[in-house]
C-alpha positions as CSV (number, residue, x, y, z in Angstrom):
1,X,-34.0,-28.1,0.0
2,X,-31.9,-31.7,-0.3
3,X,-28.3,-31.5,-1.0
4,X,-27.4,-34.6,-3.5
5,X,-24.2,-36.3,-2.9
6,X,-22.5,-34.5,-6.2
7,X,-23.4,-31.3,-4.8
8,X,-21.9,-31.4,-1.7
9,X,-18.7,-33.2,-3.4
10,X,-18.3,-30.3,-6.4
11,X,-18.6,-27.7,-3.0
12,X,-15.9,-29.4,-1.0
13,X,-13.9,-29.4,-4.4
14,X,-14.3,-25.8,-4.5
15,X,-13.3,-24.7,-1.0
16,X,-10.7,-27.1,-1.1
17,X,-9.2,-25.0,-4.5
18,X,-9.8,-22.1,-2.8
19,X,-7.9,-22.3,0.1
20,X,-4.7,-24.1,-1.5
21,X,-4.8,-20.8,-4.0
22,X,-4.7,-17.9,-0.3
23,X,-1.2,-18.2,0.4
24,X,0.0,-18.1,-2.7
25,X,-2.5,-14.9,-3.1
26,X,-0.7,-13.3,0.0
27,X,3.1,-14.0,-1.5
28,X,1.8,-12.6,-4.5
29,X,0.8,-9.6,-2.9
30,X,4.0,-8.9,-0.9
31,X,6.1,-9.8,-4.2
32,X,3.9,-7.4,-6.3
33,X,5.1,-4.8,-3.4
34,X,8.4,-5.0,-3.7
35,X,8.3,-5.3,-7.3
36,X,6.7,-1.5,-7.5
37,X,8.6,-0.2,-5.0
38,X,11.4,-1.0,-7.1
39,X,10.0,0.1,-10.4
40,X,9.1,3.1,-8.6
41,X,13.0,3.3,-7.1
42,X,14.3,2.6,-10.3
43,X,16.1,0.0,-8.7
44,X,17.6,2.5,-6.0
45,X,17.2,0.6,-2.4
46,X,15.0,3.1,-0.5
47,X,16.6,4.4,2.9
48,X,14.6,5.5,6.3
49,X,14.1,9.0,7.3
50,X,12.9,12.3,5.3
51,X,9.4,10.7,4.7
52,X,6.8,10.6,7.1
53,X,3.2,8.9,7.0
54,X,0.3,9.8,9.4
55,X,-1.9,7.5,9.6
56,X,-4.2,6.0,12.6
57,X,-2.8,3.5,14.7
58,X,-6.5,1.9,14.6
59,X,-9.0,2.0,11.4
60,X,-12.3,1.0,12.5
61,X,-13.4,0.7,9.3
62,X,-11.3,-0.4,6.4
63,X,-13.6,1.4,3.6
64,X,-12.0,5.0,4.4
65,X,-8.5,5.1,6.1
66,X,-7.2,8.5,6.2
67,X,-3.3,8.8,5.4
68,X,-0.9,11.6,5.1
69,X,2.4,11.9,4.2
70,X,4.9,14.7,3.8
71,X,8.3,14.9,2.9
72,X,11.3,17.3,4.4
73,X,12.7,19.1,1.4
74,X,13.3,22.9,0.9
75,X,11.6,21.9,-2.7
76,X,13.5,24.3,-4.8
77,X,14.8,23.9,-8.3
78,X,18.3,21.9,-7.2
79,X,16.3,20.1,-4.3
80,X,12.6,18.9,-4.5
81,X,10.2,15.4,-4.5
82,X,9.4,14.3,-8.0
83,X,6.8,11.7,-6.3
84,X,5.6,9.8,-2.9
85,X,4.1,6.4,-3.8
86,X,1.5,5.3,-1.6
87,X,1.3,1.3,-0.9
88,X,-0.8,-1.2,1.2
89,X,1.3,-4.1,1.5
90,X,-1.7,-6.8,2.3
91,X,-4.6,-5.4,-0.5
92,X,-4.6,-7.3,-3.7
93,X,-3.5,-4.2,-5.5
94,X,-0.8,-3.1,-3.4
95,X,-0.1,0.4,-5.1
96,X,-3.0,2.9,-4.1
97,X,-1.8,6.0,-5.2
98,X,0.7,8.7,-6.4
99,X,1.3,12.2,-6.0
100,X,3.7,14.2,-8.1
101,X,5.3,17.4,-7.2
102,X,7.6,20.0,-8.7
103,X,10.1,22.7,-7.4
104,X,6.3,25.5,-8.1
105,X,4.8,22.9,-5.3
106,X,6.3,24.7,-2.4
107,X,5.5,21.8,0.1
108,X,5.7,18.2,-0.4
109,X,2.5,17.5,1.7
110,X,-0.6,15.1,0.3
111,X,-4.0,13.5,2.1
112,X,-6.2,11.3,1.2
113,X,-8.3,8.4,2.2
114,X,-7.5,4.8,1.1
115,X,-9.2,1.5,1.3
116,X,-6.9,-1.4,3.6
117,X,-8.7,-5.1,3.5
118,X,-6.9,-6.1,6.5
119,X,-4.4,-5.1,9.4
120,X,-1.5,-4.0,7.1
121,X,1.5,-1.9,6.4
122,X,1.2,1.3,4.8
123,X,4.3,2.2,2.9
124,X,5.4,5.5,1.7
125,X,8.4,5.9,-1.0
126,X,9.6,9.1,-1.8
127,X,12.2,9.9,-4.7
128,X,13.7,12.8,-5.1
129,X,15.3,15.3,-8.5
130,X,18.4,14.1,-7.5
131,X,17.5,10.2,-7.7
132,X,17.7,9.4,-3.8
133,X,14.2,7.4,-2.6
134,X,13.2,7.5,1.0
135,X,10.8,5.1,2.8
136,X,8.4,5.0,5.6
137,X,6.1,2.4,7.3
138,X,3.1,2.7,9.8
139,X,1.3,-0.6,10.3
140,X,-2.8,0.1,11.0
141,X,-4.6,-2.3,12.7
142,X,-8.0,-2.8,11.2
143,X,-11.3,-4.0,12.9
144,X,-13.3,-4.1,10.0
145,X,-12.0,-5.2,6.4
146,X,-12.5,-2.3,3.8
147,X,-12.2,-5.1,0.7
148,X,-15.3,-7.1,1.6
149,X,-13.9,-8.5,4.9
């Protein structure tokens, strides 16, 4: 197969839009995390402690992280987690999931398994009946992207 000259040109062109549009891609995803963290917050500035996350220091595989997170509340009717947001700072779609509780709940305590693209923070917001958010962060390392990487 012979690549013509205008081939080869309209490919560099490409590549060359392609990589002047990453960073920007990257800044949009670490805007578009503080922007739902914020909508999630209500505009309340999240402060450490109450939430924790467990996730692996290591994911071999990025298609199927496990993550768990739990938050310290007696969880009755004056005092209990309305919802944990789940967020992975460095995928495209930084918001991966939400769990919502009530006083009935009796433990504030959700797993699942989520997809990271590359070595990133997880995040984990908390807000509580009474308006107060909590936040928590665990970076994992990842050896093998989950988002076609």
């Amino acid at each position: 197969m012979t690549i013509t000259r205008r081939q080869m040109l309209g490919a560099t062109a490409g590549a060359a839009v392609t990589l002047a549009f990453l960073p920007r891609l990257a800044l949009a995803a670490a805007q578009s995390t503080d922007e739902a963290i914020m909508a999630f917050t209500k505009g309340a500035t999240p402060t450490e402690g109450t939430v924790s996350l467990d996730t692996p220091e290591i994911a071999e595989n990025g298609n199927t992280v496990p993550v768990g997170v739990s938050v310290d509340s007696p969880m009755t009717a004056d005092n209990y987690v309305e919802s944990v947001l789940i967020l992975a700072d460095g995928n495209p779609n930084p918001a991966v999931a939400t769990f919502h509780f009530t006083a009935l709940s009796g433990v504030a305590e959700a797993k699942t398994r989520i997809r990271l693209a590359k070595t990133q923070n997880v995040i984990a917001v908390a807000r509580m009946n009474d308006g107060s958010v909590f936040i928590d962060r665990k970076e994992v390392k990842v050896t093998i992207g989950g988002c076609g990487g």
